[in-house]
N, C-alpha and C positions, 0 to 999 in steps of 0.2 A: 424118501424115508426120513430124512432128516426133519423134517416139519412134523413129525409124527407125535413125539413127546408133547410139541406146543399145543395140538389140537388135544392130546387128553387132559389138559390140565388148563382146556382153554375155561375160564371165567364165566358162570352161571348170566351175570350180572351182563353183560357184556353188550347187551340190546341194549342199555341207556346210551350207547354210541347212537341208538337209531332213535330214540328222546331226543336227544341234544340236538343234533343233527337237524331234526323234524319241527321242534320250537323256535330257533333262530330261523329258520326258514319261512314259518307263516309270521313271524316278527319282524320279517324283512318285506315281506308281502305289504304287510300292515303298513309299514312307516316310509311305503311308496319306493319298495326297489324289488318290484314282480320279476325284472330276469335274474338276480340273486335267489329270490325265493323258488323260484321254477328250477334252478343249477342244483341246488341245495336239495330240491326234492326227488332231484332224479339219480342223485347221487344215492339220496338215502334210498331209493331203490335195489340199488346194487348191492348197498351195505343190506339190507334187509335181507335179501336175496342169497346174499353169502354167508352173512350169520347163520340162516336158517339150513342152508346146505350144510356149514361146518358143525351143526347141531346134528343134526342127522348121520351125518358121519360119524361121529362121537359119539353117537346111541348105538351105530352098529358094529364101528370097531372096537370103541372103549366104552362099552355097556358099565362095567366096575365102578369106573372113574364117574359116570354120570350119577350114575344110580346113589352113587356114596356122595356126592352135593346132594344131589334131590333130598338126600334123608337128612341131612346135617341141619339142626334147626339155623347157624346164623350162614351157611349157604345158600337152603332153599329158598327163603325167601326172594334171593335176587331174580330167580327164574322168572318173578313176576315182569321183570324189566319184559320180557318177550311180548307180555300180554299189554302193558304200557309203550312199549313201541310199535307195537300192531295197531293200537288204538291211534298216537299220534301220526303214524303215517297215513292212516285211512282222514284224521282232519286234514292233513296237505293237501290231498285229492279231492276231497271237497269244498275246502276253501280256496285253493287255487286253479283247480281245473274245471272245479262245478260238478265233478265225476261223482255222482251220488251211492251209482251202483257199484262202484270199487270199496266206496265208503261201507256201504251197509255189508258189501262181504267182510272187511275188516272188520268192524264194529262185529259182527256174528264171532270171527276166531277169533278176536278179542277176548270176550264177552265167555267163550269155553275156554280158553289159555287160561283166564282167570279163576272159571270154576274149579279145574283141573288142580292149578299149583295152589291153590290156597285151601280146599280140600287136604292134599298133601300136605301140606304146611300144616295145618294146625291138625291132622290126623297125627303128624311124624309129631309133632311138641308135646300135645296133651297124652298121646299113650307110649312117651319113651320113659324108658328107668332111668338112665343119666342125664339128667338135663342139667343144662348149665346153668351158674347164678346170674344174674344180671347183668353183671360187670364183664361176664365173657360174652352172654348174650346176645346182649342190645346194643345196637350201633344204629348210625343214620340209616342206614339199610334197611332196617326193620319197617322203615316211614314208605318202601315204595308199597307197601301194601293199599298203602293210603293213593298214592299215586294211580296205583292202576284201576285202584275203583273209583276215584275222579274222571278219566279217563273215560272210563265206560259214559259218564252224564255228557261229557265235553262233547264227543261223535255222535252222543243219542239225539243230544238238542238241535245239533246240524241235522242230523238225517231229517228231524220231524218238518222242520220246517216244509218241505217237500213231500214228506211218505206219506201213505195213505191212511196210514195205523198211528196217525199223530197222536192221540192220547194214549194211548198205550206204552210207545215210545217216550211219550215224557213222563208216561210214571215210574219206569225202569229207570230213567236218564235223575229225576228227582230221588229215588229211591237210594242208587248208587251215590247219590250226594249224601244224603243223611248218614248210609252206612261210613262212606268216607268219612264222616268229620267224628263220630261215633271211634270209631277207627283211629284219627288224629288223637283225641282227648288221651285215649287208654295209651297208646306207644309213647305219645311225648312226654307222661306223666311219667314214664321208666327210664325213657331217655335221663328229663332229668333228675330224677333222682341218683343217675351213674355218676352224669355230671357236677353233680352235688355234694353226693355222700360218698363216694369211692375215687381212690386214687385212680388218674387220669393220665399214662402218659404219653408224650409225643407220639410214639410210634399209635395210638391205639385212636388219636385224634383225627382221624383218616377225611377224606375230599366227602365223605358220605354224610358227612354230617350236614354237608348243604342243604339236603333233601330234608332237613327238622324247616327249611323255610321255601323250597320246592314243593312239598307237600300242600303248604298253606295257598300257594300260587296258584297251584293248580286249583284249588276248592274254590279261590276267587273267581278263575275261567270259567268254572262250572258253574258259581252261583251266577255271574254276569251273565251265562248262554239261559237260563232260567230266565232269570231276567228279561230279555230280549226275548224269550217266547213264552211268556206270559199268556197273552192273547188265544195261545193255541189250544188254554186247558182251562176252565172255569175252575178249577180246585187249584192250579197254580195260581193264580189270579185274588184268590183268596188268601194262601198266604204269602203275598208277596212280600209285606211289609216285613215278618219275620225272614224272609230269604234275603231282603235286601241290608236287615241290621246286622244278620248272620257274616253276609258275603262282606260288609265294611272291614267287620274283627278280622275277620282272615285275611283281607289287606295291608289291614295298621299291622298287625300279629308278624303277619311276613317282613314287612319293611322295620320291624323292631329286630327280625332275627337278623339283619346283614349286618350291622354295623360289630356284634357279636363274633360273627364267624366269621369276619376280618381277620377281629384280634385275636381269635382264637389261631387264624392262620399266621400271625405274625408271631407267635409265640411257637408256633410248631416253627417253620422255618426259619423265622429270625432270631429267635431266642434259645432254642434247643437245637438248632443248627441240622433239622434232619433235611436232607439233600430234596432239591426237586427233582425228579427225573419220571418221565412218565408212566401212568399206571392206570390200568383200566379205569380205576375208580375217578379218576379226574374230569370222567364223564357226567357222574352222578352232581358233580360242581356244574359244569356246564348248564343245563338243563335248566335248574331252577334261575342260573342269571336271565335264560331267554326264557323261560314262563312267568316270572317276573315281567318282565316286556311286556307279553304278550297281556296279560291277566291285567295289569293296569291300564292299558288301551281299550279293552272290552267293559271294565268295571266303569271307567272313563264316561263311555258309553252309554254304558245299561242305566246308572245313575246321575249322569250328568253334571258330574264332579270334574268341573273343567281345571279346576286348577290342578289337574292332576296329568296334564294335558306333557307336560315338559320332562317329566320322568323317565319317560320309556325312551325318550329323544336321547338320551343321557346313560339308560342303563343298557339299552344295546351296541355301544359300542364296548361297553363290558362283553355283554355275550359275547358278540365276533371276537373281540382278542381273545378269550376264553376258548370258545372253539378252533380258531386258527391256529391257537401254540398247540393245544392237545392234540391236535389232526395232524402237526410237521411231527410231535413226540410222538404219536401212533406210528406215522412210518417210518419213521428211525428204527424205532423198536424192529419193526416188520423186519427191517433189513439185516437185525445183526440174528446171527448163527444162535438156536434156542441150544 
């Protein structure tokens, strides 16, 4: 009974534990350490697993509690994390175990997770009477919308390589990129505008703001998986040359945002003295350090931009420390009395 209150008031967002989880683990894959990435993926099964129970539970016993995230425009949004962890745990399985058909089930409830809550989301935005102004709005948050329709292209391009229905597959997998980056333009031009024209403070500078350069990481994975299946589609192949000058910006564009949201972190904690202590949101941090990783090993890749070769060597051991401190602060948390 005592765990009761935690689980209604558990955290919409809360599948970016299974992002984070799920990119350091094929970015371990990547950089030659397959029994970390294989630990990491079977972990993130469980976490998957348990999320998804503890969601269900929450639907049936605290219907109230959900229903009133779902509706809240700078809540629901996060729900999408469910439909971007679905998608990154179905690339585990496929890039590390070859498991195609785990893939394309994921990739499918993916693919309706996201019709579903973003549906929702911009039903609940565009026909509420109170909506909030920007400033209470808009937060890094806003950006996994962009994420989870990256996502969709990232699983789509894997699947085709193999499925039968290859072009079809990379016009949904091309499609979800464009609307992604369509997506990117409109939220970050609000973002900054917050961050521009409205008072800004500590407490409101939240770990989500990672995701203003997670978001762009991802868009590089997906233009580089393009890239790399080319071949598969006569009209990808056509414009590749625009997918390839597109996917560069959202490379350079993300490596402009870190050094930014450093300082931006060292001004929350070191200069405004707000405490570190763990918080779901420190996941939404996570993530983009190891889709960074990941995104410039396949970009690496796709374009043959070797000097780009020493990067990922350098920013995963970001990611791991990143996920290793949040993972001992999640069970800390676990353990004391809600």
């Amino acid at each position: 009974m005592k765990n009761m209150p935690r689980l209604a008031a558990l955290p919409p967002g809360y599948f970016a534990l299974v992002m984070a989880t799920g990119i350091v683990s094929i970015a371990s894959y990547f950089l030659g350490l397959p029994e970390l990435g294989l630990v990491l993926l079977w972990l993130n099964v469980v976490q998957y697993l348990v999320l998804t129970g503890f969601t269900i539970l929450r639907i049936v016993r605290y219907r109230p509690q959900f229903v009133a995230d779902l509706l809240n425009p700078s809540k629901g949004i996060s729900f999408l994390t469910a439909s971007a962890g679905t998608l990154i745990l179905g690339s585990q399985f496929v890039i590390l175990l070859q498991m195609s058909r785990v893939g394309t089930v994921l990739w499918i409830g993916g693919i309706v997770l996201w019709i579903v809550f973003v549906s929702v989301f911009f039903t609940t935005v565009i026909s509420g009477e109170n909506k909030p102004t920007i400033d209470q709005g808009i937060t890094g948050a806003s950006l996994i919308l962009v994420v989870a329709t990256e996502g969709i292209c990232v699983l789509g391009t894997l699947l085709a390589a193999t499925a039968g229905f290859r072009e079809r597959i990379l016009f949904v997998s091309l499609a979800a990129y464009a609307v992604g980056e369509i997506l990117y333009l409109i939220f970050i031009t609000l973002i900054m505008l917050r961050w521009m024209f409205f008072a800004l403070d500590a407490g409101s500078l939240t770990p989500s703001y990672w995701i203003n350069m997670g978001a762009l990481a991802i868009s590089t994975l997906a233009g580089s998986r393009l890239i790399l299946s080319a071949d598969g589609w006569p009209f990808l192949r056509e414009i590749l040359p625009f997918v390839k000058g597109a996917t560069f910006c959202y490379w350079a564009m993300a490596a402009w945002w870190i050094p930014l949201l450093v300082i931006a972190g060292i001004w929350r904690h070191g200069v405004q003295k707000v405490p570190i202590r763990y918080d779901p949101q420190y996941w939404s941090m996570v993530f983009p350090l190891g889709m960074f990783t990941v995104a410039t090993i396949l970009f690496e890749k796709a374009a043959g931009l070797t000097m780009l070769h020493l990067i990922p060597q350098i920013t995963i051991w970001f990611a791991w420390a990143a996920w290793g401190a949040t993972f001992v602060g999640m069970l800390r948390s676990l353990r004391k009395t809600p």
